[in-house]
C-alpha positions as CSV (number, residue, x, y, z in Angstrom):
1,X,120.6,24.0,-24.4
2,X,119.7,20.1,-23.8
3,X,119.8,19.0,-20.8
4,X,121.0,15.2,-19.6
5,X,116.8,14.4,-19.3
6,X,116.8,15.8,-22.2
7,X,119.1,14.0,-23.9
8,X,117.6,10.9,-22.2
9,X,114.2,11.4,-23.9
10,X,115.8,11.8,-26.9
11,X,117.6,9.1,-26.7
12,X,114.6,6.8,-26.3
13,X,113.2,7.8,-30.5
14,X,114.5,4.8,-32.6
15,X,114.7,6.4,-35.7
16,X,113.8,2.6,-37.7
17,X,110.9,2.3,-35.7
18,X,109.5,6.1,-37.2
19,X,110.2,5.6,-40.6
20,X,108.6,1.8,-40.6
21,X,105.9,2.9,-38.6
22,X,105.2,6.1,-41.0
23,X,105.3,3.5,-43.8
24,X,103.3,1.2,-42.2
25,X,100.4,3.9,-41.6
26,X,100.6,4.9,-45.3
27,X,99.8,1.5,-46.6
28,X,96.5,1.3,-45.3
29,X,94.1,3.2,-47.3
30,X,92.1,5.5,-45.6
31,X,90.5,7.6,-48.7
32,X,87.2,8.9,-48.1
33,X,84.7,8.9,-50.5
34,X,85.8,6.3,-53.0
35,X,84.3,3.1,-51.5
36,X,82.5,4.0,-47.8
37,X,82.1,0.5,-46.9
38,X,86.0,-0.2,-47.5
39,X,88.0,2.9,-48.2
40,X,87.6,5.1,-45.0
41,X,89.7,6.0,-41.7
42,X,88.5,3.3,-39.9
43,X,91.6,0.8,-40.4
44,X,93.8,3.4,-40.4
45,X,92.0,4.5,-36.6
46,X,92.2,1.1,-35.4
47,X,96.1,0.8,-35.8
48,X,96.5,4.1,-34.1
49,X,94.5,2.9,-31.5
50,X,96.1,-0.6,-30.9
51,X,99.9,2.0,-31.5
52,X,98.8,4.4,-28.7
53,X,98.2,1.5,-26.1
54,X,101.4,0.1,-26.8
55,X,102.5,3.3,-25.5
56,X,101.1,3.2,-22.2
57,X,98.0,5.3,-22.8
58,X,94.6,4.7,-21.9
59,X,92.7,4.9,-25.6
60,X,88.9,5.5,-26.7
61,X,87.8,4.5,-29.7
62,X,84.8,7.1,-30.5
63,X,82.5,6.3,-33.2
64,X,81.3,9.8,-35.0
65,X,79.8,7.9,-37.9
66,X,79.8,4.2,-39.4
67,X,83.1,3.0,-40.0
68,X,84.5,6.4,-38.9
69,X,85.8,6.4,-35.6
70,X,88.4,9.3,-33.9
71,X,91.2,7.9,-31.5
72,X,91.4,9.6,-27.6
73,X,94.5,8.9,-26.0
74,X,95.5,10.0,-22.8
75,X,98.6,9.6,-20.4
76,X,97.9,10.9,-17.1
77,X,100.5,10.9,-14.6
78,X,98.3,11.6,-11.9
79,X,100.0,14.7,-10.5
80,X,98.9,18.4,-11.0
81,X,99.9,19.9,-14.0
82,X,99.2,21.3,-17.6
83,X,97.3,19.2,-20.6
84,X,99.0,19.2,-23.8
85,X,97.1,18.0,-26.8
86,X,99.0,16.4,-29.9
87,X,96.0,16.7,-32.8
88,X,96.0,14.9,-35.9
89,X,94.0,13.0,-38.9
90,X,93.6,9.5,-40.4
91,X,92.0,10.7,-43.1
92,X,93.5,11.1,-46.6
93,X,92.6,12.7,-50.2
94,X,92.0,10.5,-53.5
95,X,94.9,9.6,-55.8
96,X,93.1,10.9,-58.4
97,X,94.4,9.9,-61.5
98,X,95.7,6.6,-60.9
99,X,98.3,6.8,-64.1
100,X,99.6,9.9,-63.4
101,X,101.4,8.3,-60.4
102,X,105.2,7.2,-60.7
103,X,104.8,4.8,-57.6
104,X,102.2,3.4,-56.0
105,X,100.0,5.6,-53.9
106,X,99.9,2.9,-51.2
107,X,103.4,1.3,-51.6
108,X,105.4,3.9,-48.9
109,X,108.1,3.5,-51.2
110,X,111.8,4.2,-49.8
111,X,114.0,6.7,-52.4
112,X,116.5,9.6,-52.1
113,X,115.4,10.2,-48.6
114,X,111.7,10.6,-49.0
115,X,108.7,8.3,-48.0
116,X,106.0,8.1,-51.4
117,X,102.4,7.9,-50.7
118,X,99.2,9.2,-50.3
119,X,99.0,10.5,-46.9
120,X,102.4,10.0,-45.8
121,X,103.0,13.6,-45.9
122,X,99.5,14.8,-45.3
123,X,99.7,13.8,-42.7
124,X,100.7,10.5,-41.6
125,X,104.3,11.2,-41.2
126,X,103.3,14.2,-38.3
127,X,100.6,11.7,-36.7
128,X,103.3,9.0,-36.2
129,X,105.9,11.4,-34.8
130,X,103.3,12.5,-32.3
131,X,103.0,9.1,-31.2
132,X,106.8,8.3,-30.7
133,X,108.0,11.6,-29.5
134,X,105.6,11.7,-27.1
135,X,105.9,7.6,-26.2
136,X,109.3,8.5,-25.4
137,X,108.7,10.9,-22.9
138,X,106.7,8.8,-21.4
139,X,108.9,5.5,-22.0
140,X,111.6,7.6,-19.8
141,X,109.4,8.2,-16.3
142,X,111.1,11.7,-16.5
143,X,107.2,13.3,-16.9
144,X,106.1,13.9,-13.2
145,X,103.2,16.1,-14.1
146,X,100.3,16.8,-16.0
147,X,98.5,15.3,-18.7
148,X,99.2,14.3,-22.3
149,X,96.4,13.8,-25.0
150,X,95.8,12.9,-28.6
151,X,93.1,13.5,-30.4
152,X,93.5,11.4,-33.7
153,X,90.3,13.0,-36.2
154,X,88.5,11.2,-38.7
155,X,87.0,14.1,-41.9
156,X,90.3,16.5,-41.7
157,X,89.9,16.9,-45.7
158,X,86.3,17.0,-45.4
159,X,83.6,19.0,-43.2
160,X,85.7,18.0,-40.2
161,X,83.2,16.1,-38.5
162,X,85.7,14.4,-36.6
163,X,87.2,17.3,-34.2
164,X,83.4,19.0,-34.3
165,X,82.5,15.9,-32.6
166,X,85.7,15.8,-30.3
167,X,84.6,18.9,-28.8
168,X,81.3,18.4,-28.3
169,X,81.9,14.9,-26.3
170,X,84.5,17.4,-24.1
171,X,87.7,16.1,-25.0
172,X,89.4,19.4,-25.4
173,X,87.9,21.2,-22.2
174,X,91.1,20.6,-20.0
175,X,93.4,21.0,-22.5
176,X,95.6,24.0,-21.8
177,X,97.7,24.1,-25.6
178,X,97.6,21.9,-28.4
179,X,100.0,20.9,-31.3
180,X,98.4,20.4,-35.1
181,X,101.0,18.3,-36.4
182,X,100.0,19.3,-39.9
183,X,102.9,19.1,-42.8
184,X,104.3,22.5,-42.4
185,X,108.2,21.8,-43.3
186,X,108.7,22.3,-39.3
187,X,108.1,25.7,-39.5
188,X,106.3,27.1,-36.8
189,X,102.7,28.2,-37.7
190,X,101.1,30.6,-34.9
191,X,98.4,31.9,-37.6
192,X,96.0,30.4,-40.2
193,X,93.2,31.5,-42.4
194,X,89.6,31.1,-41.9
195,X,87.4,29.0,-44.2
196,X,84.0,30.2,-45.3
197,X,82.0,27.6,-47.6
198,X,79.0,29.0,-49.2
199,X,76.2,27.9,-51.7
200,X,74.6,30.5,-53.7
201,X,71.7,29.7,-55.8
202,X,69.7,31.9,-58.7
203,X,66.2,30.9,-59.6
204,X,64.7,31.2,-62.6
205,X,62.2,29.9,-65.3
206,X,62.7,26.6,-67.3
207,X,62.7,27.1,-71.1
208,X,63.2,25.8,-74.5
209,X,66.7,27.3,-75.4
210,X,65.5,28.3,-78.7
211,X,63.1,30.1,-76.7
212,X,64.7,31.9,-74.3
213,X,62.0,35.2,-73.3
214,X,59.3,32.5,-72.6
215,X,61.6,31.6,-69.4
216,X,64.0,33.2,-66.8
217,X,67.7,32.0,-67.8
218,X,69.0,31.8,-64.0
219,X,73.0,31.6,-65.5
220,X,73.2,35.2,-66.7
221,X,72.0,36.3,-63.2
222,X,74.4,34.3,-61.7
223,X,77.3,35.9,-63.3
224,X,76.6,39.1,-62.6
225,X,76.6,37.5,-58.4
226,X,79.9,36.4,-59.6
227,X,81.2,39.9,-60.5
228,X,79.7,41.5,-57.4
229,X,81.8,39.0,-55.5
230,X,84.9,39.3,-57.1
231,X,84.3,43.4,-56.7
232,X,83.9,42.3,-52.6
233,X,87.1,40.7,-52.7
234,X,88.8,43.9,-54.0
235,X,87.5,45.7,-51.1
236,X,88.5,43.1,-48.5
237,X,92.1,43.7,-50.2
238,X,91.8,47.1,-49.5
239,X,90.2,47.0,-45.9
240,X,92.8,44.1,-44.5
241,X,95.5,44.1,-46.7
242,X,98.7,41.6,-47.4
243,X,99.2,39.3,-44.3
244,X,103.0,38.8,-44.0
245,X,102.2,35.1,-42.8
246,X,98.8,34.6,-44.6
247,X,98.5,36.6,-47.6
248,X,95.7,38.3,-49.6
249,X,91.6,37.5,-48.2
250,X,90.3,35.9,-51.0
251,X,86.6,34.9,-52.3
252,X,86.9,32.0,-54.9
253,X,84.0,30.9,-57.2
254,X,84.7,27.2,-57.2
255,X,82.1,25.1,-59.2
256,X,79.0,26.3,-61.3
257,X,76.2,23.6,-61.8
258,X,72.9,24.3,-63.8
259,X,70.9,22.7,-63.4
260,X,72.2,21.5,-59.6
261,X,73.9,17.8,-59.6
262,X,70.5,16.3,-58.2
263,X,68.1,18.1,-60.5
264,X,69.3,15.6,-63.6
265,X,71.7,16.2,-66.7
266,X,72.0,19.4,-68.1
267,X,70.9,19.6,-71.8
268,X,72.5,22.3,-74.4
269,X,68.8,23.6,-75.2
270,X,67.0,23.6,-72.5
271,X,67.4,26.1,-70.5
272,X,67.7,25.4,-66.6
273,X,65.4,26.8,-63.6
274,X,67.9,27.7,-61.4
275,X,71.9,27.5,-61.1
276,X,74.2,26.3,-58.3
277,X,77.5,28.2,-57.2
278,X,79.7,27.6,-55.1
279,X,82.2,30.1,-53.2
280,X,85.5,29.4,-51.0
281,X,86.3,32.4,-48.9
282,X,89.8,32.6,-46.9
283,X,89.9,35.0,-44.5
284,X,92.6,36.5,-41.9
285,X,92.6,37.6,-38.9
286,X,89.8,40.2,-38.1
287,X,87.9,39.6,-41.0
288,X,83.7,39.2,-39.3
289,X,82.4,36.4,-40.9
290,X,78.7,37.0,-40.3
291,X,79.6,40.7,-42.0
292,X,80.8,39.6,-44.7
293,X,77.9,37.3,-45.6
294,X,75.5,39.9,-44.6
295,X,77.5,41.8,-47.5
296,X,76.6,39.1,-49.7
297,X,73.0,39.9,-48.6
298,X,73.4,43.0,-50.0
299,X,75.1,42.4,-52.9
300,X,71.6,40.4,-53.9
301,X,69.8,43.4,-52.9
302,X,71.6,45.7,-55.2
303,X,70.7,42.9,-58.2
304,X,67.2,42.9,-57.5
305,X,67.1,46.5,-57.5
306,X,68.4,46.4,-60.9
307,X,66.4,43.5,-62.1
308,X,62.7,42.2,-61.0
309,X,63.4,38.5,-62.1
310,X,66.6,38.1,-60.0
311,X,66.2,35.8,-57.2
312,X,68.7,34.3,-54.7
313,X,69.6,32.1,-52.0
314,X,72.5,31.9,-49.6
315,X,73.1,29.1,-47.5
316,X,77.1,28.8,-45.6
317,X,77.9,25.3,-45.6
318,X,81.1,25.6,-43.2
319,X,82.1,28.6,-41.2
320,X,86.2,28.1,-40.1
321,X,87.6,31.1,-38.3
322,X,90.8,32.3,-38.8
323,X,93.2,31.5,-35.5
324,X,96.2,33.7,-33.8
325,X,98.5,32.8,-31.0
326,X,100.6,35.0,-30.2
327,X,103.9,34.8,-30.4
328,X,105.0,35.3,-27.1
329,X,102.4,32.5,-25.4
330,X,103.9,29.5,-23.7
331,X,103.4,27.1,-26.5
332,X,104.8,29.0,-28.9
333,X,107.9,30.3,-27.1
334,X,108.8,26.6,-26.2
335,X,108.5,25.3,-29.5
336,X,110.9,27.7,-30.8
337,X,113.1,27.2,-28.0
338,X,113.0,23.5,-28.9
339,X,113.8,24.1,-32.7
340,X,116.6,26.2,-31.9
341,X,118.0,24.0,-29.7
342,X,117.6,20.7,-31.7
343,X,118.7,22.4,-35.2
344,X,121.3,25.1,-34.1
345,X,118.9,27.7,-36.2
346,X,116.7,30.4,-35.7
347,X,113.2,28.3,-36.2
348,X,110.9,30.1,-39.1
349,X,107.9,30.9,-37.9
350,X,105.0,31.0,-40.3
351,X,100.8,31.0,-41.3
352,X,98.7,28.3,-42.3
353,X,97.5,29.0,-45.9
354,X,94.3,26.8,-45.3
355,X,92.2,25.7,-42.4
356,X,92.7,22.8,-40.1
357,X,91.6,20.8,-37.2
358,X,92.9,23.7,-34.9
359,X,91.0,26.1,-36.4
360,X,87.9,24.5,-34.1
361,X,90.4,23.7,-31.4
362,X,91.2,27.8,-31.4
363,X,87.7,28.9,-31.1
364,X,86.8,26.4,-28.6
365,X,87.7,28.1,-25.5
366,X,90.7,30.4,-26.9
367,X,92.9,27.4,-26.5
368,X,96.4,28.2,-27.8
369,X,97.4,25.9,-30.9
370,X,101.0,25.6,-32.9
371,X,101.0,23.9,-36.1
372,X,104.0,22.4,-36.5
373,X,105.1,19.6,-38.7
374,X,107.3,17.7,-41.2
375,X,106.8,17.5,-44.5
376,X,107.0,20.0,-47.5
377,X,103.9,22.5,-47.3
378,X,103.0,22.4,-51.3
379,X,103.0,18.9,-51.4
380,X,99.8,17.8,-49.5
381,X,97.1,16.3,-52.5
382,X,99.8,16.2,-55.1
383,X,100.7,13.1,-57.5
384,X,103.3,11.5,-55.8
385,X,102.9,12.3,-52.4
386,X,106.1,12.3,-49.8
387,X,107.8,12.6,-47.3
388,X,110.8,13.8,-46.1
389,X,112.5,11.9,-43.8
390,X,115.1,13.9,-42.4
391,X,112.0,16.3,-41.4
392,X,110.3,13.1,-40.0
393,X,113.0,12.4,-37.7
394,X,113.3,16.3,-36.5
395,X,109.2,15.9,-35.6
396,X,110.0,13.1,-33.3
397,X,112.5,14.8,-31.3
398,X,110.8,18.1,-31.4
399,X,107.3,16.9,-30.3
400,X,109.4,14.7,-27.0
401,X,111.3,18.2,-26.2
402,X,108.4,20.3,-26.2
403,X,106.0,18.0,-24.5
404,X,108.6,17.5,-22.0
405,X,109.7,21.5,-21.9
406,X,105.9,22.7,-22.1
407,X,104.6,20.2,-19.3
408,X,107.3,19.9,-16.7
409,X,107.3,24.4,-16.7
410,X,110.6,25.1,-17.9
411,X,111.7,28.3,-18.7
412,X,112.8,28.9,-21.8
């Protein structure tokens, strides 16, 4: 049930201000990749910034590269309590192509109840609720302890520089739970896979393709890798199973170059040294990482048994483990109690199919994370990105219930 300081907070969310503020974030173009110099989260940080101190928070502005700054907000009331931890990201995909859009990527349009944009479901929309929910907790002087924070992260869609280098500057060492305000349709997330990146090379000898036995064609060798990984997966099926919340492990080959990008344009008869592949492994819960590349290890070694001129290389790019909180931890147990309260419904509790900013967050310290958010989960990188707004609106009040809830003790 909500209670009259509940009801207060509540109160205090002007549901104009979200949408127009959500809209207002989506306009600026924060795509990485397409024009450094112009294009990157660094407009999109500064208006969070200049947002959060509106609030009442004290704000850093934290470079971790040129042009690429996260966003540290904290409001401290000064009295003894628990750190919560709303987590987002400024950054966005590309619009990729430009003419499959039916509105403009950058427009925020209004229609049928949805905002339409690039980022205003991934996740704009979330970031902005964070800020209002929790701005009117502390708009109402009802907070009389502990400590909220934000942690607004440049490189989400990327290597995920941004929260790497949030941690490591000691942001996150008081915080006792955090919410990922990832598009998630409000479901409540306690789960979500790991992420292992890998690059595999095979080495050969450059030939004449009309030639071939004078070199050592690198591609052949590099599908039979492929075959030995797809025969791993089937064993990681077998080993862990189907994940009610997560699904089936998986080990994807993702893109084949050869010769590699840098090594110049490939040419139909000529006959490359050596052949890039890339893999994207999803793990669950209790899959070992560092096993399961040592597996790869000896998936080579079997090759080279088999055939003298096979050589490879393994490199991991990005190692993301997969994250549980259980069900019955504070942060968890509040949120539900908030979404029951606020919609009249069970809440649905669900996994993460990718990974996010939390995954880091999770490892660093066993910190407790929910990922919770509006916005329809398939949506995120699609052509004509949005929103929903009636899920928008629920975020607000859900992130100001459980910040209140989660920081103040109450038992729910």
């Amino acid at each position: 049930m909500i209670s009259e300081a509940e009801r207060a907070i509540l109160s205090l969310i002007d549901d104009s201000q979200v949408i127009a503020w959500t809209r207002e974030l989506t306009r600026i173009k924060s795509v990485v990749g397409v024009d450094p110099a112009r294009e990157n989260e660094e407009a999109a940080a500064l208006w969070v910034a200049a947002k959060l101190r509106e609030l009442g928070c004290r704000v850093e502005v934290a470079e971790v590269s040129p042009h690429r700054p996260n966003v540290l907000g904290l409001y401290d009331t000064g009295r003894p309590g628990p750190t919560l931890m709303f987590e987002g990201h400024t950054d966005v995909v590309t619009v990729g192509d430009l003419s499959q859009w039916t509105v403009d990527p950058f427009g925020a349009e209004v229609k049928d109840g949805k905002i339409y944009g690039r980022g205003a479901n991934d996740m704009k929309g979330g970031l902005v609720a964070s800020l209002l929910g929790a701005g009117a907790l502390v708009k109402s002087g009802l907070l009389t302890r502990g400590k909220i924070k934000f942690g607004i992260c440049i490189d989400e869609e990327g290597m995920m520089t941004g929260v790497k280098d949030l941690i490591n500057k000691g942001w996150a060492d008081d915080v006792d739970a955090c919410v990922v305000c990832e598009p998630e349709e409000n479901n409540i997330c306690f789960c979500q896979k790991g992420g292992l990146r890998l690059e595999i090379i095979t080495r050969g000898v450059m030939a004449h393709g009309a030639m071939p036995l004078t070199g050592i064609n690198p591609l052949p060798r590099m599908a039979r890798v492929i075959l030995k990984l797809l025969e791993l997966e089937d064993r990681q099926k077998q080993i862990y199973g189907w994940d009610p919340y997560l699904g089936w492990p998986s080990i994807t080959p993702t893109v084949i170059q050869a010769p590699p990008a840098e090594m110049g344009e490939p040419q139909l008869n000529v006959m490359p040294d050596r052949c890039r592949l890339y893999v994207d492994i999803r793990t669950v819960p209790g899959q070992d990482h560092r096993q399961l590349v040592r597996e790869i290890g000896d998936l080579f070694t079997e090759l080279e048994a088999a055939d003298p001129d096979f050589k490879a290389e393994l490199s991991v790019i990005d190692d993301r483990p997969a994250t549980f909180t259980p069900r019955d931890s504070d942060i968890i147990r509040v949120t539900g109690a908030c979404l029951r309260d606020l919609t009249g419904r069970d809440p649905v509790y669900n996994g993460v199919p990718g990974a996010t900013d939390g995954t880091f967050i999770r490892a660093w310290k066993n910190i407790p994370i929910v990922t919770v958010g509006p916005g329809n989960r398939e949506i995120p990188h699609h052509v004509d990105e949005y929103l929903e707004i009636d899920q928008l609106l629920l975020s607000a009040r859900l992130y100001a219930l459980l910040a209140y809830r989660y920081l103040m003790g109450t038992n729910y």
